[in-house]
N, C-alpha and C positions, 0 to 999 in steps of 0.2 A: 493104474497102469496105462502108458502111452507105449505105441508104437514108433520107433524112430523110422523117418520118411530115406534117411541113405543105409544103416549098417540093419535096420528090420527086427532089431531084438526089443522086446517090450522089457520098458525099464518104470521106474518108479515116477511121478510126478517129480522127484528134487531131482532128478536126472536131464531134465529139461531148463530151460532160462527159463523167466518169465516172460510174456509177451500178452499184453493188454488189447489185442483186438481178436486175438486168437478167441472160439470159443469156451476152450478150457482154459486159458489164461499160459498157455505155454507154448515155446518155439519149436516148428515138426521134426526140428533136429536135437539129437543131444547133445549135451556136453561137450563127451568125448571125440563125436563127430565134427562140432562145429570148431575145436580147438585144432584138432588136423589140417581143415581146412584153410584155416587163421596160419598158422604154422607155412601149411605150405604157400599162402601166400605171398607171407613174407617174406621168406626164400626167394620166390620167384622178383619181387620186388625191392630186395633188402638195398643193392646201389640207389634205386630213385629215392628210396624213404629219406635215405642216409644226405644225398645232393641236396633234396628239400631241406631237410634239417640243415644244412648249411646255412643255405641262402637266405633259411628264414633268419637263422639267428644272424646272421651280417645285416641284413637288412633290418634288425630292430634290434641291434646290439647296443643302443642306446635306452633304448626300453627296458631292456633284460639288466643292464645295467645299475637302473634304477631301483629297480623289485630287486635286486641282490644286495645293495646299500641297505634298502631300507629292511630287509628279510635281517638280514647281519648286525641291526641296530637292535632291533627288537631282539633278536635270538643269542646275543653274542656271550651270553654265560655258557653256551654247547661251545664255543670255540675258543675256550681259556683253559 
């Protein structure tokens, strides 16, 4: 049993990530907690994500172009 360091309710060990420097091997938050967070992050940030995500793929739509040739060669019995 761990205590979560934001909501304070002691949950089970699988109720936590893992995290390898921790001394229990687990992250002070859980789950549920750290998904809200996540969540609301990305609310708060969903236009920047979205601009990024543009201008990366413009910027390496030649790239992406190629991994999709070559994905599509290799996989093309799913698209028949």
């Amino acid at each position: 049993m761990k205590k979560c360091t934001k909501c304070k309710i002691k949950k089970s060990l699988e109720e936590f990530h893992k995290h390898p420097i921790s001394k229990d091997g687990r992250k002070p938050r859980c789950k549920s907690c750290r998904k809200e967070e996540t969540s609301i992050r990305y609310k708060k940030h969903k236009t920047k994500l979205k601009e990024a995500r543009k201008e990366w793929v413009y910027k390496n739509r030649d790239k992406l172009n190629k991994y999709r040739r070559e994905y599509y060669k290799k996989n093309n019995k799913l698209y028949l």
